[in-house]
PANU-769024 format. One record per residue (C-alpha): y, z, x. Coordinates in pm, 1 decimal. Each point is the difference from the previous one (the first is absolute). Example, Ala and Ser with C-alpha at 12.3 -4.5 7.8 and 13.67 -1.06 7.14 Angstrom:
% residues 2
+----------+----------+----------+
|        v |        w |        u |
+----------+----------+----------+
|   -450.0 |    780.0 |   1230.0 |
|    344.0 |    -66.0 |    137.0 |
+----------+----------+----------+
% end
This chain:
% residues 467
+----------+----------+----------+
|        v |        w |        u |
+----------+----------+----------+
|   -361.9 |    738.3 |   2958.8 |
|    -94.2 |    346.6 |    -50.8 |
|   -318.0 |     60.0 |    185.9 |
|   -171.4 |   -329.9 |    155.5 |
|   -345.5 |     70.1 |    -75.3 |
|    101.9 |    141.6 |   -343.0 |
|   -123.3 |   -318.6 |   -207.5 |
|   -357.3 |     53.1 |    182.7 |
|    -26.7 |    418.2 |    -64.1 |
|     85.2 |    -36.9 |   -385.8 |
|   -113.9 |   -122.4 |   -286.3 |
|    222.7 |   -126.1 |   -275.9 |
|     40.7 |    259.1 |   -253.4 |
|    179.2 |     -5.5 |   -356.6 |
|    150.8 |    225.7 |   -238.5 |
|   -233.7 |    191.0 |   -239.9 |
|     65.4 |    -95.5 |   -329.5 |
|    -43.9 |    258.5 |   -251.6 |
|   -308.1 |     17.7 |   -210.6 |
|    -45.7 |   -297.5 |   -279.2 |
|   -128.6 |    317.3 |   -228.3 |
|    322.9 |    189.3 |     59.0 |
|    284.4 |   -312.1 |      7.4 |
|    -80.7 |   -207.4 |   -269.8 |
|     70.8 |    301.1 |   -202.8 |
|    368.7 |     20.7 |     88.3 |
|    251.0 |   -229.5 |    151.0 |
|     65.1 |    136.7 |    336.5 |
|      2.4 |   -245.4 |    344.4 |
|   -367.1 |    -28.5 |     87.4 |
|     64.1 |     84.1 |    381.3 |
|    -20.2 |    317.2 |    176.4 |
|    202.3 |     45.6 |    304.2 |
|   -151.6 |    -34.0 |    357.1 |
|    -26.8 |    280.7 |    254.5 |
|    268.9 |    -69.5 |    264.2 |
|   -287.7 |    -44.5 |    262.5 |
|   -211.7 |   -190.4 |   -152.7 |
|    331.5 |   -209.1 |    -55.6 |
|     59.2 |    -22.5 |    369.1 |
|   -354.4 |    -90.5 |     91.6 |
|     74.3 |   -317.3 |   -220.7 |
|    325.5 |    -85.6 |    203.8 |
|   -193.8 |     -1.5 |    286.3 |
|   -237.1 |   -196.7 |    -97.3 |
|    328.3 |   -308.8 |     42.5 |
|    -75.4 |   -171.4 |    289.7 |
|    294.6 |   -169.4 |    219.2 |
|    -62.7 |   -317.4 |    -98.3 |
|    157.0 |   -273.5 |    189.3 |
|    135.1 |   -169.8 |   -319.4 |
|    -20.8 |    256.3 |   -321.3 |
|   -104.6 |   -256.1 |   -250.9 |
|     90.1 |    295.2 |   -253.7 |
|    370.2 |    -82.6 |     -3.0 |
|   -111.8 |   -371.7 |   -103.1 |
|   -190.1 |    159.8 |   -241.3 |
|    267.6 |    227.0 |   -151.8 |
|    261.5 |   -202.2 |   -180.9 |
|    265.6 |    266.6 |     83.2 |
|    -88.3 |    -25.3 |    359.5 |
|    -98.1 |    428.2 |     62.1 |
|    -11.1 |     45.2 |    356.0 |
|   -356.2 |    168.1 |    -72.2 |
|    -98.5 |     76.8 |    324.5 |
|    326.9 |    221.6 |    115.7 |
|     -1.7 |    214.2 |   -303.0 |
|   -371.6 |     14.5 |     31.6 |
|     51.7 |    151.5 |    388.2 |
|    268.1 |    220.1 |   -106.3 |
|   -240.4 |    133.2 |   -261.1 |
|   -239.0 |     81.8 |    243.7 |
|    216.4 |    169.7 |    238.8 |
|    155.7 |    207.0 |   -303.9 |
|    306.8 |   -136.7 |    -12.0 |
|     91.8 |    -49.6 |   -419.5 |
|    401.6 |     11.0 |     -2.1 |
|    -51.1 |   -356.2 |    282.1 |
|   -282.3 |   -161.1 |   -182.5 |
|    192.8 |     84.4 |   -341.1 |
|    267.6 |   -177.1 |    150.8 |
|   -202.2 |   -314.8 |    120.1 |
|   -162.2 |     -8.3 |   -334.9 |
|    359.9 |    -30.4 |   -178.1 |
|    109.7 |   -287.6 |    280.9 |
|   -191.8 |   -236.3 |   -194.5 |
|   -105.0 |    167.8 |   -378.2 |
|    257.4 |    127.2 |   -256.3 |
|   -293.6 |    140.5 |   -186.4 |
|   -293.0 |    115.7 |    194.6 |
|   -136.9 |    228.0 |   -257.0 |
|    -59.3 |   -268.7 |   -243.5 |
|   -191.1 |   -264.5 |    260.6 |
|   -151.3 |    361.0 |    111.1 |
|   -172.2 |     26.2 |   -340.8 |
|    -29.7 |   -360.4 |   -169.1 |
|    -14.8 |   -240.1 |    274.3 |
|   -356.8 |   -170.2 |     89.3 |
|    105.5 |     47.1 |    340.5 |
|     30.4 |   -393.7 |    149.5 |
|     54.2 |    127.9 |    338.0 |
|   -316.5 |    192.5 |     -9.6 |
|   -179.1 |   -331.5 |    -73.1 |
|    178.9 |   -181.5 |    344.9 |
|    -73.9 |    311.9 |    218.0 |
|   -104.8 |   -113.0 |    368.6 |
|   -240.5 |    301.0 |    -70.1 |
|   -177.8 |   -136.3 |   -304.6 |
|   -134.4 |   -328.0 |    167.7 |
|   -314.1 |    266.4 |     89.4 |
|     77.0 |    347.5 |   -136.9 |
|    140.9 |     91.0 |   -319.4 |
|    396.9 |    -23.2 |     56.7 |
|    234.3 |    283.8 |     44.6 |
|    100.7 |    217.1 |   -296.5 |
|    345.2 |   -167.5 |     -7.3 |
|     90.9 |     74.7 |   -352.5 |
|   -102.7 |    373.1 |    -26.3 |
|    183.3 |     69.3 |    353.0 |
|    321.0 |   -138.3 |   -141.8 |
|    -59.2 |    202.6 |   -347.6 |
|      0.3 |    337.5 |    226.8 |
|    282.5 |   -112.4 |    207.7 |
|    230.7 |    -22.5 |   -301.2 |
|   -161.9 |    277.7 |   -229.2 |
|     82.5 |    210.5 |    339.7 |
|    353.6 |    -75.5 |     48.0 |
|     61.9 |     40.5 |   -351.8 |
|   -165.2 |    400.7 |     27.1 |
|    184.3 |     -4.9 |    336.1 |
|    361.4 |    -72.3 |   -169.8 |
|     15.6 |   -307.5 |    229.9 |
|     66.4 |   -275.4 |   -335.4 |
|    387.4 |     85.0 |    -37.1 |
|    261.1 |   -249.3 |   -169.2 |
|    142.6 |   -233.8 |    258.5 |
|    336.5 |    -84.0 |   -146.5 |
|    228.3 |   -267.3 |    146.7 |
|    264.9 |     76.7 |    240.9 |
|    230.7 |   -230.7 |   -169.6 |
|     -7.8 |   -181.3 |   -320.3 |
|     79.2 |   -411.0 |    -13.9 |
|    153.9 |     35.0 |   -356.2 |
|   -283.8 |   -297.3 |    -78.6 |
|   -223.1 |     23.7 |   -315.9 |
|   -339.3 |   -100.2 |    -80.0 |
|   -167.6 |     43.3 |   -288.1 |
|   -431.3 |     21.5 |      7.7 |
|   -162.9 |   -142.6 |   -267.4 |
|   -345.2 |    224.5 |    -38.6 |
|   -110.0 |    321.1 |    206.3 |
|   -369.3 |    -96.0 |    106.1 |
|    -24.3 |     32.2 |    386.6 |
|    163.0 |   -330.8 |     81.1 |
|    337.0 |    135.0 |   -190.7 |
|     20.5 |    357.4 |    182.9 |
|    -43.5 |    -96.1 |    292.8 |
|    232.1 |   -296.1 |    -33.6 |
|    211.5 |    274.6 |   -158.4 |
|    -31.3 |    241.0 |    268.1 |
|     64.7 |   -241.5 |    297.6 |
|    307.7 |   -108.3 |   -154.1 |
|    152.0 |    337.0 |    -78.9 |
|    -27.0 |    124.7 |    339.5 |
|    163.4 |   -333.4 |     82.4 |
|    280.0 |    157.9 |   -139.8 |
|    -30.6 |   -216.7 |   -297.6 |
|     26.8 |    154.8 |   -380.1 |
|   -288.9 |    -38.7 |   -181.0 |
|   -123.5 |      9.8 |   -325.4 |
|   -352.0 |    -39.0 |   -128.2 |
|    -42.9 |   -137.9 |   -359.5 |
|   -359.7 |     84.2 |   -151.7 |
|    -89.3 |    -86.9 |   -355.5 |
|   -218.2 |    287.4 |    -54.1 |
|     74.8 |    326.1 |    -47.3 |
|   -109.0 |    167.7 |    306.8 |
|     95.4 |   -158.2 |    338.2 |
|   -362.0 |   -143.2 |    225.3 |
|   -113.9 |   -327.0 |   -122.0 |
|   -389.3 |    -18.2 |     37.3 |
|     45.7 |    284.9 |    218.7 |
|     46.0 |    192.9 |   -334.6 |
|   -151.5 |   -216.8 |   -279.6 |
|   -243.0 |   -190.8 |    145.1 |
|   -195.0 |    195.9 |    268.9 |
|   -226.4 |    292.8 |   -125.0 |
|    132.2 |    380.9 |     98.2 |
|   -331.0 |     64.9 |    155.1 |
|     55.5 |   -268.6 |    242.2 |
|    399.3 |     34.9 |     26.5 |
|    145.5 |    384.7 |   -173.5 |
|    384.5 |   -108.0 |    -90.8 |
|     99.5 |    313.8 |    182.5 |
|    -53.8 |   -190.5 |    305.5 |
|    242.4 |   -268.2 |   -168.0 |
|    239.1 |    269.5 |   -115.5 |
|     22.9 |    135.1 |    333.8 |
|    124.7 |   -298.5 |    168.9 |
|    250.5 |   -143.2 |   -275.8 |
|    213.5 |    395.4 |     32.4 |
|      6.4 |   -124.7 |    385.5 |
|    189.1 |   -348.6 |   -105.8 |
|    211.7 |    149.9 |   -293.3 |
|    128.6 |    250.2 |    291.3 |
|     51.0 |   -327.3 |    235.7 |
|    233.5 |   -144.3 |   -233.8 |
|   -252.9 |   -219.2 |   -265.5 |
|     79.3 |    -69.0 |   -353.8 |
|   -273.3 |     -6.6 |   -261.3 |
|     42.7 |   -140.2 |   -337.7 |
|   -316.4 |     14.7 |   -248.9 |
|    -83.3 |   -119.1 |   -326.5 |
|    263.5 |   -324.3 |    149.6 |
|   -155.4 |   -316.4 |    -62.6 |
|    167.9 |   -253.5 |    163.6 |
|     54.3 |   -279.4 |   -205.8 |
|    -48.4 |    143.5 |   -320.2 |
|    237.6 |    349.4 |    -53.8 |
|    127.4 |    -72.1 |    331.1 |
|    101.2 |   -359.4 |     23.7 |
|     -8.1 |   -192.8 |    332.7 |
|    390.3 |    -74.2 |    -10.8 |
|     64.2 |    350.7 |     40.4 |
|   -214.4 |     -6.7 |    298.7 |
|    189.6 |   -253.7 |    110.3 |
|    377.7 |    122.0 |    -27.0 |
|   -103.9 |    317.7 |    120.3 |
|   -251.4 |     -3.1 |    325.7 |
|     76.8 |   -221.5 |    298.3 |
|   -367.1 |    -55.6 |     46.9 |
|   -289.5 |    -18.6 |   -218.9 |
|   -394.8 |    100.6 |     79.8 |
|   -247.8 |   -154.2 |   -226.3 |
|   -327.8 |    265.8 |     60.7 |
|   -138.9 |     23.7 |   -353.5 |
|   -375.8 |    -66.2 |     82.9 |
|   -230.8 |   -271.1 |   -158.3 |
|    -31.3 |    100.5 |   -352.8 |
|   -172.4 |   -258.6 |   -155.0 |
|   -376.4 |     41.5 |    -76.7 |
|   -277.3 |   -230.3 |     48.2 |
|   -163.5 |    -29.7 |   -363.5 |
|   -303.1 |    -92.8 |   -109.4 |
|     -2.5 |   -299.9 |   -233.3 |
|   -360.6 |     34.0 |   -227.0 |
|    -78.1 |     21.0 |   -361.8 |
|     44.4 |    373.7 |   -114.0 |
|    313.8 |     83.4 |    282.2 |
|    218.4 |     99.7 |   -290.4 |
|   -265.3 |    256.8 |   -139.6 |
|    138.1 |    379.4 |     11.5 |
|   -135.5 |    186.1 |    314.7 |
|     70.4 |   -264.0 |    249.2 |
|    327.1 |    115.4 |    217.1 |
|    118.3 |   -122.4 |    334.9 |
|    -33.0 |    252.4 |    267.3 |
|    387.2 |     67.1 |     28.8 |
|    -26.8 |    111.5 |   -347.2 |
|   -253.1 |    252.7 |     38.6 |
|    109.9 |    180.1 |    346.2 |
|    334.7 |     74.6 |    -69.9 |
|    -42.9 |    178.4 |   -306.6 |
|   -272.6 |    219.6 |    180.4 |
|    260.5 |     82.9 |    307.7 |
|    252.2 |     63.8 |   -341.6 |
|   -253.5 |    268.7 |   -132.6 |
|      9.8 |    145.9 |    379.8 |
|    347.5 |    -10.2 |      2.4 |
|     10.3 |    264.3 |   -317.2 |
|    136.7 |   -294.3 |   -224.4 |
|   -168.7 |    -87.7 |   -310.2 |
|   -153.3 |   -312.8 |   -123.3 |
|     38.2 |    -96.0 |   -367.9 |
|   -391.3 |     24.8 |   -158.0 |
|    125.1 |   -333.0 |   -161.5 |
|     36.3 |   -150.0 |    369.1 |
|   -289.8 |    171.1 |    143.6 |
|   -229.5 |   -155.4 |    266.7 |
|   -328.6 |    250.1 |    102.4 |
|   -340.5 |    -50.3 |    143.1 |
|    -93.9 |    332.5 |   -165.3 |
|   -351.6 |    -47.8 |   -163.9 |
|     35.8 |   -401.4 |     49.8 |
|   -214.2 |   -219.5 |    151.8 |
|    214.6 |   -150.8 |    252.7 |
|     -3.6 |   -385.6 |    164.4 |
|    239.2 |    -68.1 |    265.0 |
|     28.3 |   -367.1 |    132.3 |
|    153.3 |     12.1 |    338.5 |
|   -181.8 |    153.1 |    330.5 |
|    305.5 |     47.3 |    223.8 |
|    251.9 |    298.5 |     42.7 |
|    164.2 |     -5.4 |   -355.8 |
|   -383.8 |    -10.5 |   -183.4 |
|    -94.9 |    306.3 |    277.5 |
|    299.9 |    234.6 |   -136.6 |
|    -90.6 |   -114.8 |   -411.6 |
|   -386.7 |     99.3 |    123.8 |
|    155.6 |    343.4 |    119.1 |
|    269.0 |     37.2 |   -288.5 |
|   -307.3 |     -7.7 |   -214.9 |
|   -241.1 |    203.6 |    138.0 |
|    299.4 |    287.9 |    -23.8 |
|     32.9 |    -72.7 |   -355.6 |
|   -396.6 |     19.0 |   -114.1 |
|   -131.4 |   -324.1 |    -68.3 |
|   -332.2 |    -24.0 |   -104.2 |
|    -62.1 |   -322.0 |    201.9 |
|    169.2 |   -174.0 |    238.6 |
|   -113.8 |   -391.3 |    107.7 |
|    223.3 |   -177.2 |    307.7 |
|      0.9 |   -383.7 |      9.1 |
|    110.7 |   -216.4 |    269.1 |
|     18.6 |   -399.6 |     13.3 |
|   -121.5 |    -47.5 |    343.5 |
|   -316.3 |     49.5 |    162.0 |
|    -96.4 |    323.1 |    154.9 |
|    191.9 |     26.6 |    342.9 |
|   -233.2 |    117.0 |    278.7 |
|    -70.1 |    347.7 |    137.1 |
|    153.4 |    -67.8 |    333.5 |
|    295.6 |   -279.2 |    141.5 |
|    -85.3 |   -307.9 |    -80.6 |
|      1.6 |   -283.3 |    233.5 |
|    257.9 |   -158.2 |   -191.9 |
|    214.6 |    238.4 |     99.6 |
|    -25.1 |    108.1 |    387.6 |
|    179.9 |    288.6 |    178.1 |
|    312.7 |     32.2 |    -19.1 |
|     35.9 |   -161.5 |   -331.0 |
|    -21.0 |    196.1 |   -323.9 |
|   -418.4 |     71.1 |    -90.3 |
|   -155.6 |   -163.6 |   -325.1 |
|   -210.1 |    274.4 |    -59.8 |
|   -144.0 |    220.2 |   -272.2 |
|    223.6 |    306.0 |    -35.3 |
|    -55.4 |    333.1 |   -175.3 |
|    313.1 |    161.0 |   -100.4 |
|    -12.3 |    356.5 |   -130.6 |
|    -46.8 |   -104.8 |   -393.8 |
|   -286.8 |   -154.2 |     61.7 |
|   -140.6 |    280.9 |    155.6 |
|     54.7 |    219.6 |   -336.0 |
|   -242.6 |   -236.2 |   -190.7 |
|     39.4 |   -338.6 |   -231.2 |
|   -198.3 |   -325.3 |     71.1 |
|    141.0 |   -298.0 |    205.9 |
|   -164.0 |   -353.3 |    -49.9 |
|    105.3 |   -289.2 |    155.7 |
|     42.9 |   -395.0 |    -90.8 |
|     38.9 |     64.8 |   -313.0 |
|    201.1 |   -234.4 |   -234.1 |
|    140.1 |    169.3 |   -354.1 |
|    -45.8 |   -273.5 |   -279.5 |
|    137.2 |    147.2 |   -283.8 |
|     70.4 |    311.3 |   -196.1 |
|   -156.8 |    108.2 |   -347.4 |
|     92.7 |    281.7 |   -213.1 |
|    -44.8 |    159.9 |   -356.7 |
|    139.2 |    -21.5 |   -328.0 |
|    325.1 |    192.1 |     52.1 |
|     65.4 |   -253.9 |    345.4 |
|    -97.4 |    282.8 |    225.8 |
|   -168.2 |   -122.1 |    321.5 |
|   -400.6 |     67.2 |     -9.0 |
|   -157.0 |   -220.6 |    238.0 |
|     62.7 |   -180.9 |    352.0 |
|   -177.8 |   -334.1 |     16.9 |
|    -45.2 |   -124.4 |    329.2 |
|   -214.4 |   -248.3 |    287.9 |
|   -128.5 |     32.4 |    348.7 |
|    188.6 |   -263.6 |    191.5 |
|    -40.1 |   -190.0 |    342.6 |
|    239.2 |      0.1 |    330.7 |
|    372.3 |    -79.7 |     12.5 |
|    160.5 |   -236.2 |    -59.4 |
|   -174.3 |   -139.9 |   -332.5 |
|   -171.7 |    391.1 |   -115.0 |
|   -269.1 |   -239.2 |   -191.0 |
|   -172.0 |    201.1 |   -285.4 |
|   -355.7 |     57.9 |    120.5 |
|   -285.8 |   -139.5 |   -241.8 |
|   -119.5 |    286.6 |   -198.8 |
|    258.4 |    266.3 |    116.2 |
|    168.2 |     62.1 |   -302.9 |
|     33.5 |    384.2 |   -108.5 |
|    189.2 |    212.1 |   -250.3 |
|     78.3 |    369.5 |     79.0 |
|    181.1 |    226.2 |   -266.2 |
|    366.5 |    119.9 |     72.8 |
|    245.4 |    213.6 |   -170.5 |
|    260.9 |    -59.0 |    237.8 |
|     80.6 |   -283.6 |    233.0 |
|    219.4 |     61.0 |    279.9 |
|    127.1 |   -367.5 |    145.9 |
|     35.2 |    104.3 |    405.3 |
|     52.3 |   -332.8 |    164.2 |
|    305.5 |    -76.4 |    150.2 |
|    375.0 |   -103.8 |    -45.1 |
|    124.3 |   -384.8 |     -7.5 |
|    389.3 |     88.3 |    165.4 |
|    257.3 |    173.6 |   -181.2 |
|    152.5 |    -26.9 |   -346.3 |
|    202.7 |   -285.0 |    -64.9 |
|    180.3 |     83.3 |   -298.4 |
|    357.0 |    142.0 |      7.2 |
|     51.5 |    125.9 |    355.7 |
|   -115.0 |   -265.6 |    221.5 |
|    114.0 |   -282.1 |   -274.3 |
|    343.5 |    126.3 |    -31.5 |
|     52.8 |     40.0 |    379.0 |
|   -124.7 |   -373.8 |      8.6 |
|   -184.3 |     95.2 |    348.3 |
|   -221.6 |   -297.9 |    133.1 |
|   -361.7 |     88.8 |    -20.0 |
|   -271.4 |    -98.0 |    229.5 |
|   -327.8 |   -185.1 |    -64.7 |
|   -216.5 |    302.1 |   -133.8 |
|    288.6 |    115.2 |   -207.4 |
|    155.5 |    263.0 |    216.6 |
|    374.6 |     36.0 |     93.5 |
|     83.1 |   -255.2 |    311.1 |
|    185.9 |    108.2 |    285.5 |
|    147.6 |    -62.9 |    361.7 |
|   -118.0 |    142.1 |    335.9 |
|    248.0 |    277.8 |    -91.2 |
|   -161.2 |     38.5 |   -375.9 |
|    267.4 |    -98.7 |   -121.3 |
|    -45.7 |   -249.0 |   -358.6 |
|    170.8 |   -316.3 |    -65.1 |
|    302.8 |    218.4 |   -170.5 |
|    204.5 |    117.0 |    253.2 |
|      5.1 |    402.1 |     57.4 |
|   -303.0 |     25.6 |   -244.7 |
|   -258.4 |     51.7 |    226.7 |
|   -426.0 |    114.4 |    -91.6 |
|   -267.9 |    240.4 |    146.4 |
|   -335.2 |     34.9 |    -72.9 |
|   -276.0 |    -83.7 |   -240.3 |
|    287.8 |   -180.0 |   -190.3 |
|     41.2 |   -238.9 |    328.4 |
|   -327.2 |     29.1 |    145.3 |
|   -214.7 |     28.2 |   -299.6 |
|   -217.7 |    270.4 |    -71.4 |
|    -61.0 |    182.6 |    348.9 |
|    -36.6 |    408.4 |    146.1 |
|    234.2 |    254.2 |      9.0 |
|      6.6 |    -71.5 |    388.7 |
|    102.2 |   -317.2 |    -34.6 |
|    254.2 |    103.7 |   -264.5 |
|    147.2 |    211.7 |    200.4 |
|     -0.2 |   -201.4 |    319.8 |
|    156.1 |   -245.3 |   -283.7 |
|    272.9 |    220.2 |    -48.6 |
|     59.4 |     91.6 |    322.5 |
|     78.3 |   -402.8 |     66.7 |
|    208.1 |    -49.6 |   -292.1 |
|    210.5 |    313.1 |     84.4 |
|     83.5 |   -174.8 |    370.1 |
|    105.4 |   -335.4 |   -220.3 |
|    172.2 |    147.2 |   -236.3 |
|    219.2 |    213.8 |    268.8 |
|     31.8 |   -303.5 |    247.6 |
|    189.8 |   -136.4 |   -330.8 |
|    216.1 |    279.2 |   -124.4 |
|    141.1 |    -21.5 |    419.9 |
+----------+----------+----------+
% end
């Protein structure tokens, strides 16, 4: 640990985030950096616990508390080092992760927990300014192939364990930049795609292959796949939205979420979106049905673009201020969270049932029609509770049921699990042999630290195999 009395002299401390009046009038990362003592005050606040619970808590397993002692004691290149032992992709948990091993610090039981995820944001914006990120090719190649089927953070880092196997890699992505949700589904002023770019010139220079605008199983067919690779990774995300099945769903002005944030990060991006295809909050009155992560970055998306209103509606009942008992230390807290969004304005309700949509005479959407509802599991409609609230534009924010079945998945023939997702082995590997999955498309929908810690897995199958 870096100073034993360290977690008694300092309080925990943040990042400033820039000024709502100033960010939601761009699309710059909210967070400003931390002064480098201020950083090392929170590294000392890690105490040397006898069993870090924040490795349980981390599904890559971060040895937290050495990199948080190197911090302390200055030492960037060694705790840049540690950080990599366990994380391809530190700058993207760094940003977008809610931080699970924050929730099962020793620390937090009485104190606010240790600053875990801004300490490992510095560590790797740091070795990146200090030239320490450098392509790690292999020393010697096994002449094996395996092809990656998406390039969210469950395929790169799959990808990038496997190349500096020694393995040759290529990454198939059926858009037409290479990131997954890293690029199309995660708002720039949470995640800026140079931080994405950044990292993918460090695997092209270890040897990766990436092949965009390739759809597997549709212009490029499985049985290519097939002939070609010697192994196959299945890491192409749970795609398939959770609709909402009312009167009125097929009015105009009611999208799913995944159509309305990637065109925004497309704008970012310099592309342009066909007026024709167009989805904006500009001058709309705004509903968006979903209160977790996906409905926070719509909430922020449309802030950016002007709306004149913006109304947030979640299913279940408002969670409480603090952990609940339900969920004890060192488990993950049901608990009322504020993400940045909602700190730039809008309205959040809760238990709140939609019962159908109505709209006007050229089938635009014009009005939400909805009910105050009871607890899980039945969500009862209250007596009396009924309410109607005008909308312009309905943004549908909650959730994904497992990935797409059609054409991939259905020509591979891959058994599926009960919730739908790809089924694998211990070694993730399906019921077709060498065809192997990583994942949201195994697991279900899930974090980017569990993707990657995904990835990671698959990439020890999949070589384990090829030898």
């Amino acid at each position: 640990m870096g100073k034993v009395t360290g977690f008694m002299e300092y309080p925990r401390e943040t990042a400033p985030r820039r000024a709502v009046t100033e960010r939601v009038n761009d699309w710059f990362e909210i967070y400003l950096p931390m002064a480098e003592e201020k950083l090392g005050a929170q590294a000392a606040r890690c105490m040397d616990c006898g069993v870090p619970f924040c490795h349980n808590g981390c599904p890559v397993h971060n040895i937290i508390p050495d990199w948080n002692d190197m911090v302390y004691r200055g030492r960037w290149r060694e705790a840049a080092r540690q950080l990599h032992a366990t994380n391809n992709f530190p700058e993207f948990t760094g940003r977008i992760c809610p931080a699970p091993c924050e929730a099962s610090c020793v620390l937090g039981i009485n104190e606010p927990p240790v600053t875990i995820r801004q300490i490992e944001k510095t560590i790797i914006e740091r070795a990146f300014e200090e030239g320490y990120i450098r392509p790690e090719p292999p020393v010697f190649r096994t002449g094996k192939r395996v092809a990656v089927v998406g390039s969210g953070p469950a395929g790169l880092a799959a990808a990038q364990q496997l190349a500096r196997a020694g393995h040759g890699v290529t990454v198939f992505e059926k858009n037409d930049r290479i990131g997954g949700l890293l690029r199309y589904g995660i708002p720039n002023f949470k995640l800026e795609k140079r931080v994405v770019d950044r990292r993918l010139e460090q695997m092209r220079a270890e040897g990766v292959k990436f092949e965009v605008n390739a759809r597997v199983g549709g212009n490029v067919p499985v049985e290519d796949l097939r002939k070609e690779f010697d192994a196959i990774l299945l890491a192409g995300g749970a795609e398939h939205p959770r609709d909402l099945r009312v009167p009125g769903r097929e009015l105009k002005g009611i999208h799913f979420a995944m159509e309305f944030l990637p065109q925004q990060n497309r704008r970012t991006e310099g592309d342009t979106v066909p007026e024709t295809e167009a989805i904006l909050a500009a001058g709309k009155r705004v509903v968006i049905i979903g209160g977790g992560d996906t409905g926070a970055d719509c909430l922020g998306t449309c802030h950016r673009q002007g709306a004149l209103s913006i109304t947030q509606f979640e299913l279940l009942p408002k969670p409480p201020e603090t952990r609940s008992p339900s969920t004890p230390w060192p488990l993950w807290p049901m608990q009322l969270r504020v993400e940045s969004s909602h700190e730039e304005g809008g309205i959040r309700d809760w238990s709140v049932s939609t019962v159908k949509f109505t709209g006007d005479d050229e089938g635009r959407v014009t009005q939400l029609h909805a009910a105050r509802v009871g607890p899980p599991p039945k969500f009862e409609p209250l007596p009396g509770a009924e309410f109607t609230l005008e909308a312009d534009l309905v943004l549908l924010a909650m959730g994904f049921l497992g990935p797409v079945k059609s054409g991939m998945i259905e020509q591979l023939g891959v058994a599926l699990d009960q919730r739908g997702n790809v089924s694998t082995d211990e070694h993730q590997m399906t019921s077709e042999p060498g065809v192997f999955a990583a994942g949201d498309m195994r697991r279900g929908q899930s974090l980017v630290v569990w993707a990657i810690a995904e990835g990671r897995k698959a990439a020890e199958g999949i070589d384990r195999y090829l030898r």
